[in-house]
N, C-alpha and C positions, 0 to 999 in steps of 0.2 A: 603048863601053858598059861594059866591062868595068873599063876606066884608071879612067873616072867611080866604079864600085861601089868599087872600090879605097880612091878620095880619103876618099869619105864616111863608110867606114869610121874611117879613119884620124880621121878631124876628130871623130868619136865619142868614139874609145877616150883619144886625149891627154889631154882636159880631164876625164874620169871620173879615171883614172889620176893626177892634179895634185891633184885632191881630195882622192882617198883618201891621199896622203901624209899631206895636212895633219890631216885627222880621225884619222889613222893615230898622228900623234905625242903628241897630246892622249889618247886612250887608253892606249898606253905608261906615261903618268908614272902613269893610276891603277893598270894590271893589272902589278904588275913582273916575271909568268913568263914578259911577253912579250920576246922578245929586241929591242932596238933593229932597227930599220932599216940595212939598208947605205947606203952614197951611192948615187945614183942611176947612177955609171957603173957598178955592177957588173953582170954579167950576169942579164936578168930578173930587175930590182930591181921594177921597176912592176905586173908580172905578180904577183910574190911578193908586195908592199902589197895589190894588190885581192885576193889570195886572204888576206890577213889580216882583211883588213877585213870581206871576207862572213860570217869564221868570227868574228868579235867579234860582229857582228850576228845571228849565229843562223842565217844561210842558208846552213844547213851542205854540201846539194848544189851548188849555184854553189860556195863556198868547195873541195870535192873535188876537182871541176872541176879548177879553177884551180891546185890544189895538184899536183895528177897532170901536168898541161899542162909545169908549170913543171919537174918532175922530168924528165919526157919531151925536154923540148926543152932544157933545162940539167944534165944528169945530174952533173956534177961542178961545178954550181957552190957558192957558200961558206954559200948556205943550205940545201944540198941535205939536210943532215941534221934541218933543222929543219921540212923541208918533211915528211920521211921521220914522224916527229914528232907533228905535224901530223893528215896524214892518220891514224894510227892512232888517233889521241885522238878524230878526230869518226868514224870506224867504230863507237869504244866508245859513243858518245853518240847516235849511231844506233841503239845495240845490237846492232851487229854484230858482234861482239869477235871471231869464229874470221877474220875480213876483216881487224881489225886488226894481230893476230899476226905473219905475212909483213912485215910494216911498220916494229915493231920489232926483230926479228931481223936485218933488211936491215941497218938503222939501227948497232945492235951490232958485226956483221960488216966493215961498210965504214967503219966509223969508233969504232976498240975506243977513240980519246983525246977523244972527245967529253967535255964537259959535258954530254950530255943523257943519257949511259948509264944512270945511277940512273934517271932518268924511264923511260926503254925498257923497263928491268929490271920496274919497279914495275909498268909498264903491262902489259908482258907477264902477269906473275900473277896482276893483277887480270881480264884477258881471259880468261884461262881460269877463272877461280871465275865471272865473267859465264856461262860455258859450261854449268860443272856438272862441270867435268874438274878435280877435285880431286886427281887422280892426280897431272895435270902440274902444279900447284902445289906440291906435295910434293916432285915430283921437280927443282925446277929452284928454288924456293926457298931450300933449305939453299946451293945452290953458289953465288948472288947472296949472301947474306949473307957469304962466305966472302971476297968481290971490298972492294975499300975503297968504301965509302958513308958519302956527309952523312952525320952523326949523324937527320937528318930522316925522310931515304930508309933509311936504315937501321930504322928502329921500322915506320913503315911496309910496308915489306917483311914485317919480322918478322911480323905481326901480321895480313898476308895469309896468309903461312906458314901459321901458329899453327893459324889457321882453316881451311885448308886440311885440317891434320890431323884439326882438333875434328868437320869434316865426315865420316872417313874412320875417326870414333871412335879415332883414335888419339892416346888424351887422353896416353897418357906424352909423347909429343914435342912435345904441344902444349903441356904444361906444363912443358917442357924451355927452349919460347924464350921463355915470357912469365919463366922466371926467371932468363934471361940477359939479358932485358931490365929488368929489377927490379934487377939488380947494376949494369946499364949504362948507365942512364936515371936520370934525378934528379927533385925534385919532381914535376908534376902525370903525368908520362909514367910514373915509377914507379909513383904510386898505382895508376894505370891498367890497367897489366901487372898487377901486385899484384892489384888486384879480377876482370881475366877471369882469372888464376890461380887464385883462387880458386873461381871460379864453377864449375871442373870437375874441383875435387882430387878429387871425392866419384868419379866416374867414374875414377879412374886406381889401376890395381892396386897392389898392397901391393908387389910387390916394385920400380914404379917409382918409388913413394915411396921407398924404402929407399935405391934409387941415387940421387936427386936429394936425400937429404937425408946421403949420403957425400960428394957433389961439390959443394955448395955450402955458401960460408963464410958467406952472410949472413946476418945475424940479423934483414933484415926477412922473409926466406922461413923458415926453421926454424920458428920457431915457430907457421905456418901447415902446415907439414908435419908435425910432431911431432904436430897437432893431431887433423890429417886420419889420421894412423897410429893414433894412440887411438881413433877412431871408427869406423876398417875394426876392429878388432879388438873393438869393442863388436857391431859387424856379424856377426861371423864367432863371435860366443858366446863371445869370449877376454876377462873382465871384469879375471881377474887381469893380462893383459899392457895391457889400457887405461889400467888405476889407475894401474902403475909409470910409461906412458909421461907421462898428465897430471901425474901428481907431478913429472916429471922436466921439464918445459913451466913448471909454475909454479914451479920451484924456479931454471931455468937464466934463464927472459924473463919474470919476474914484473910485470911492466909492461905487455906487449901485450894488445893484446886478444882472443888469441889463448889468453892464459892465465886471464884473466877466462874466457871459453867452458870452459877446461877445469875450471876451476873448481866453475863450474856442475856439469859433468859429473861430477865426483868426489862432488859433497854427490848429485846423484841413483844413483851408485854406492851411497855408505855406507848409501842408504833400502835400494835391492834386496838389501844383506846382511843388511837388519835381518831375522832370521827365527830361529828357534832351532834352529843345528845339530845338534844330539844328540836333536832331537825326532825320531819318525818318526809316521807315520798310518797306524792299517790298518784298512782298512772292509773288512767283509765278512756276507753273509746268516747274520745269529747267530739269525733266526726265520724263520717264512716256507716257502719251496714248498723251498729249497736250503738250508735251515738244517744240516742233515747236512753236507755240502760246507764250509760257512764254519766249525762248529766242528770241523773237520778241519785243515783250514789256520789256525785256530789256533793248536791245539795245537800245530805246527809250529812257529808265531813265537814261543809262550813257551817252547819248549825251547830255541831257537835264542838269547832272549834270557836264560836263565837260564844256559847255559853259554857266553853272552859274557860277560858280568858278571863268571861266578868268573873266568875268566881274566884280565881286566880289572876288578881293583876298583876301579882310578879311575876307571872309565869313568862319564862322566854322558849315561846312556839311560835314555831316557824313550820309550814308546810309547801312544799316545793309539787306544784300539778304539772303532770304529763301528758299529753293528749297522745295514744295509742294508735288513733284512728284503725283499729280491730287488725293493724298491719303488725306481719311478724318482723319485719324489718323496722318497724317505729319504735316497735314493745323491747325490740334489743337493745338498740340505739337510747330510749329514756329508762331503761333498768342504768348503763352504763354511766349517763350523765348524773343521773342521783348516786351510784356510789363512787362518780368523782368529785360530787359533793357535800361526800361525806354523810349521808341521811342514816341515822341511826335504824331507820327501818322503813317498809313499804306497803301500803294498804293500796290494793285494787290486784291486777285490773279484772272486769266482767268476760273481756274478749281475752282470747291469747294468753290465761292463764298458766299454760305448761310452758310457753317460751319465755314470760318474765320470770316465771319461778325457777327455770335451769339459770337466767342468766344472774337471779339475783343468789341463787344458791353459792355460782361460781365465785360472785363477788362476797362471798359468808354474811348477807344481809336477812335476816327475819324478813319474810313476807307474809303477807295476811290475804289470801286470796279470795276473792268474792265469786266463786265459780261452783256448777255442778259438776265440772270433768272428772270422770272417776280416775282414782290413783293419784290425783295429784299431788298426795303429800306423801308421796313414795318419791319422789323426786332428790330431796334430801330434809336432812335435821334441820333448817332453815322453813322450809317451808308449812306454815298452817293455811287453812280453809275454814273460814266464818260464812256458810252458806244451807241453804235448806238442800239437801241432796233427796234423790229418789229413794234411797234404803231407810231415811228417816222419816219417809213421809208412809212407806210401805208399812216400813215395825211398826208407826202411832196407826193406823187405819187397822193391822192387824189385832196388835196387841188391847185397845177398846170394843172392839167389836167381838173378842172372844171373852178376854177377864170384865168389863162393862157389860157390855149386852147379851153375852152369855151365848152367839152363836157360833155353832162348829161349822156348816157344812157351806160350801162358797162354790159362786161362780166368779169367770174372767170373762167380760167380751173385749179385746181390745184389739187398734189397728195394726194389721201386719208391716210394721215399719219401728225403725229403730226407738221409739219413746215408747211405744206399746210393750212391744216384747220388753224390754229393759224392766217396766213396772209390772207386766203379769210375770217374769222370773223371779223378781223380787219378793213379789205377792205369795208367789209358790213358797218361797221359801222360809218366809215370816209366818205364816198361818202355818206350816208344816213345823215349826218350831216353839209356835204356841199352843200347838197339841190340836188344831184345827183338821179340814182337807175343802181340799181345789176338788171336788170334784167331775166340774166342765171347765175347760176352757175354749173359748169359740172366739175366732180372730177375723175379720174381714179388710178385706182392701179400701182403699182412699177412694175408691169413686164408688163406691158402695152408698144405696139410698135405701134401698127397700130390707127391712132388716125385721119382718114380720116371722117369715120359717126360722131365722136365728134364735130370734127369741123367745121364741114357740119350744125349741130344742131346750131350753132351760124351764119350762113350765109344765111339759107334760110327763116327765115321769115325777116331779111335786105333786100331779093333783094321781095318780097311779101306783104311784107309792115304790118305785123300782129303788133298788138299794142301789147305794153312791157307788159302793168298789167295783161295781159291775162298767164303772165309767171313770176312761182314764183321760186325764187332761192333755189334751192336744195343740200342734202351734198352727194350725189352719184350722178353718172353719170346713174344709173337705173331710177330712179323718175326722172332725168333730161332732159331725153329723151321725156317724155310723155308733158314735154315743151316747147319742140326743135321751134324755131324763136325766136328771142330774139332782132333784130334789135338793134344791139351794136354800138357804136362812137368807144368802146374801149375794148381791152383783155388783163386782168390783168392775167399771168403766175408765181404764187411764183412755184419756179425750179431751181435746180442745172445743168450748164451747160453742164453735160452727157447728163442729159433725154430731154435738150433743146434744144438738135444737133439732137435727133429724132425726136422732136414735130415741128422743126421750118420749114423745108424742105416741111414737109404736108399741111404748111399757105396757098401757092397758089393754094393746089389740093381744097381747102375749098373757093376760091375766098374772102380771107380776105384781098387784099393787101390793102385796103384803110383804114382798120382799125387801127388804134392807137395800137402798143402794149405796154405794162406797166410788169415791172418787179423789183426784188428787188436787193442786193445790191449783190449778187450770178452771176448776170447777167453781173457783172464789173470783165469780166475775159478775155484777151488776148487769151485763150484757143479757148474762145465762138466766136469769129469774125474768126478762121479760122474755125471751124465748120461747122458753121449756119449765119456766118456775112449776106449774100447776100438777106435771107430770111427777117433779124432780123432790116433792115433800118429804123430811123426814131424812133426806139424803145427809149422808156424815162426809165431810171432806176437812183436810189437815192443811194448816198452812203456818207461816213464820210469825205473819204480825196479823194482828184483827186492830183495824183502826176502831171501830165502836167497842173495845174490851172496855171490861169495870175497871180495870185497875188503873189505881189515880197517876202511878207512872206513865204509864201509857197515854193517857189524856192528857198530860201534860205536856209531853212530848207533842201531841198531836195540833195542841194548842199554838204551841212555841214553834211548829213546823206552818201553822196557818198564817203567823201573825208575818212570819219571815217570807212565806212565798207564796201564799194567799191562794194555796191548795190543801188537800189533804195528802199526807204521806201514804206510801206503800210499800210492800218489803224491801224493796232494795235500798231506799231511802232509810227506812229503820237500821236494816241489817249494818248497812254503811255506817250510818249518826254510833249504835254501837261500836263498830268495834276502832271508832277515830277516837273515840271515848276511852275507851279501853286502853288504848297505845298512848294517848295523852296524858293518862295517869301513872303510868309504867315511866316513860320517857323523863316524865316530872321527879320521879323517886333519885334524890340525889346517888346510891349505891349505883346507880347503872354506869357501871365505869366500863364495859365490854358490850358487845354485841352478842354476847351469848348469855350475857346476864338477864336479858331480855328475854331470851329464850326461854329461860328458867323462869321466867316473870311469867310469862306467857302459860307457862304449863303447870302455874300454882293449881294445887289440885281445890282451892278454896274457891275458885273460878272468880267471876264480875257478873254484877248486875245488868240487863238491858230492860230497852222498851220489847225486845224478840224475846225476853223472857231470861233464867238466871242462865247461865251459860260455862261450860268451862274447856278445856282440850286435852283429851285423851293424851296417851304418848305415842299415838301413832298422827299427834298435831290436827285429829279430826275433831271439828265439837261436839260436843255432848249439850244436848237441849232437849228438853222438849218441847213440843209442836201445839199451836191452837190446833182444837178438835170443833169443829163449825157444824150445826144444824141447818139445812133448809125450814123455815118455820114462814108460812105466807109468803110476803114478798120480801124476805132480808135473813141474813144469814142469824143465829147466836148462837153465842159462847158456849160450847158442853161441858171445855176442859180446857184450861189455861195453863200457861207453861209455870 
């Protein structure tokens, strides 16, 4: 029975087998990647026909089959590499790619003199991007391109590469092989590389442009690189290094199209300088609730610009004034007339600061803001603030009173309303950063007089000796009470010199004289020393400008502010005279062909001189200064610490 199953087999498999020769050869002449046929005596030549013939047909698990069969039971014979081949191509077309890998490797390894290596290689790379392992693409691509390959297999390859990287965002190297394929490749295969080249110059840093346009001689890549280098630099706010590069594009490949674009680029260059340099803009509340404040800070910009001038007779400055009157509708309205009159840039206003800065933002004009609003220069890259803020006046009052006077332990008493809490937060968090502690804080309301039990709360665990962590800082004087001892070095008071002509008198009924008191720049008032002077001795307070400073700038300013309006100046008047000063030397500097050149003027990290002391702008356009440090000494303030 068995002999019988045997036969019938047999009488089956020959005549199937004879067939597929013959459909076998007629296919050949159309598909030419198929390899010829061997003669029939080679070892499992018939086996290796039917396993071709399933896989032309599309029944690619029978074709497996057969192909695995043949490897298994002919491991060395003369189609073995092809078979190896084979199976890995229909794993891909399976979509089994991590199945096909082993296959080609095999293939490589047992047979490094094939003609099918190229295939192997390609196939390999391409089964891993089927994966999503763009790693090993990456990593096994460079070292195939480096092997001799067809010119075919070779672009190919590349181009799996390529992408491999584009996958892994590593656009330099990926625009490294599409432009050694560009030097390498001719007609349509050039173009090709050329355009996904292109497509991801925009993505690849400045300084990989810099290297691929030191290492390569061709002139069909340059001038797509030069181009791409003017545009990161139009990016990056550098208008003057974009100009030279396009100039330099249309001047060296005036023919591509490459310089046509920069072309373009340059006439919309030459509109963004059209503006009038030596203009400036200054809006500020010349009527209104703040009218006092803006003709303050005027006077400021016309001293500042009348002794530019003499020093500069050539100078052609022009300042165009705005009156705001503190309205949001005025501050829009003269942000909009100054940059229809072209002003290279805008100093003010005191009021309505966040609405001239969104609107001169919108218009791309540098604004120089004279304001405490917080965040303001989060509004955009246009916008800076030349003002004494609450965080700087909190860090200078922290930072001397710990590294200077060597005390850790602090109290807060301050009004429950928005200037209070804003500077005891502050306060919190400067002393907590200079290694200090808040160990009280005790807040009272605005109709508050009698402030004897407050301040009692702050002196009796001092003279009792209670430890501070037993006492946590509180935002009422209610919960602050059930904390009372505090044993303070120091009593910070943010307060206006009214309510601190009633709080100051009550210091000795609380036995605080030996306490440090600490206050903010409210506290630099002539007012306040006939007051509370006797109570307030010894007191440390920060501010922008000291008109009595030693320094001979400062006097001399103060001089040339008497002779012109036959008062003495004060911060806003300084703060102002700076920074008109500051844009009037900027403005002056022939280079400022843009309005972001200014910018960059703006944000020299070498800063400028003032009467408010040296000064410069962060990159977040906030200034960096520091602050006079003021003693109560008798009847008049002096200097501790000058900026």
């Amino acid at each position: 029975m068995k002999i019988f199953r045997c036969f019938l087999i047999l009488l089956f498999v020959f005549p199937l087998a004879s067939c597929s020769f013959r459909k076998l050869a007629v296919h050949q002449e159309q598909v030419s990647q198929t390899p010829p046929s061997r003669p029939s005596e080679e070892p499992g030549a018939s086996l290796f026909a039917a396993a071709e013939k399933w896989r032309i047909e599309k029944i690619y698990p029978t074709a497996l089959s057969a192909y695995k069969n043949y490897l298994y039971t002919y491991p060395n014979a003369p189609r073995t590499a092809d078979a190896l081949l084979a199976i890995a191509d229909i794993y891909r077309v399976l979509k089994k790619p991590a199945l096909a890998v082993p296959y080609y490797q095999r293939l490589i390894v047992q047979y490094p003199d094939s003609v099918l290596i190229p295939q192997a290689k390609l196939g390999i790379l391409t089964a891993f991007a089927q994966t999503g392992d763009y790693q090993k693409v990456v990593s096994e691509g460079p070292a195939f391109l480096k092997s001799p390959l067809p010119r075919g297999y070779f672009q190919k390859i590349s181009l799996v590469t390529a992408d491999g990287y584009r996958h892994l965002n590593r656009y330099g190297e990926a625009v490294s092989i599409y432009a050694m394929l560009v030097e390498k490749s001719t007609g349509a295969d050039a173009d090709a590389a050329l355009k996904d080249m292109r497509a991801i110059l925009d993505k690849v840093s400045r300084s990989d442009l810099t290297t691929l346009l030191s290492r390569t001689p061709s002139p069909r890549l340059k001038p797509w690189l030069l181009l791409q280098l003017g545009k990161d630099s139009l990016r990056t706010e550098n208008p003057e290094d974009a100009l030279q590069i396009f100039a330099q594009l249309t001047t060296q490949y005036p023919k591509t199209d490459a310089a046509v674009q920069a072309a373009q680029l340059i006439a919309s260059l030459k509109k963004r300088s059209d503006f009038k340099k030596h203009t400036l803009g200054c809006i500020l509340p010349l009527s209104g609730t703040y009218e006092l404040y803006g003709k303050q800070a005027l006077k400021g910009v016309e001293l500042a610009q009348n002794q530019f001038i003499a020093a500069h007779p050539d100078a052609q400055l022009t300042v165009l004034i705005k009156d705001t009157g503190s309205d949001p509708s005025k501050t829009v309205a003269a942000v909009k007339e100054l940059a229809d009159a072209g002003v290279a840039a805008i100093i003010g206003p005191v009021a309505t600061a966040d609405i001239a800065a969104q609107e001169a933002q919108k218009h791309g004009i540098p604004i120089i803001t004279l304001t405490q609003k917080p965040d303001i220069t989060q509004i955009g890259d246009r916008v800076f603030r030349n003002f004494m803020t609450y965080e700087a006046q909190a860090n200078a009052i922290a930072s001397f009173a710990i590294q200077k006077l060597g005390l850790h332990r602090f109290g807060v008493l301050y009004p429950d309303e928005p200037y209070g809490i804003n500077f005891k937060t502050l306060f919190q968090d400067k002393i907590a950063a200079a290694g200090g502690e808040i160990v009280l804080a005790e807040s009272y309301n605005s109709t508050q007089t009698d402030f004897r039990d407050i301040l009692k709360s702050f002196t009796s665990s001092r003279n009792t000796g209670t430890s501070a962590s037993q006492n946590i800082p509180s935002a009422t004087g209610a919960d602050a009470s059930a904390n009372s001892g505090a044993g303070i070095e120091a009593l910070f008071i943010p307060e206006a010199p009214s309510k601190l002509s009633v709080i100051a008198p009550q210091l000795p009924l609380a036995n605080l004289q030996s306490v440090v008191l600490l206050g903010t720049n409210l506290w630099h008032s002539s007012k306040l020393m006939h007051m509370a002077g006797p109570s307030l001795q010894g007191a440390i307070v920060p501010d922008g400008f000291f008109v009595d400073s030693i320094s001979d700038n400062v006097q001399q300013f103060v001089r040339s502010f008497r002779d012109a309006f036959t008062e003495a100046p004060d911060y806003i008047e300084a703060v102002s005279y700076d920074t008109a000063m500051m844009m009037f030397q900027i403005v002056s500097n022939p280079d400022m062909q843009f309005r972001s050149s200014i910018v960059t003027a703006l944000l020299d990290p070498a800063g400028y001189h003032g009467v408010t002391g040296d000064f410069r702008f962060d990159k977040n356009r906030e200034v960096e200064k520091k602050l006079y440090l003021l003693q109560i000494k008798g009847d008049r303030f002096v200097e501790t610490v000058s900026p």
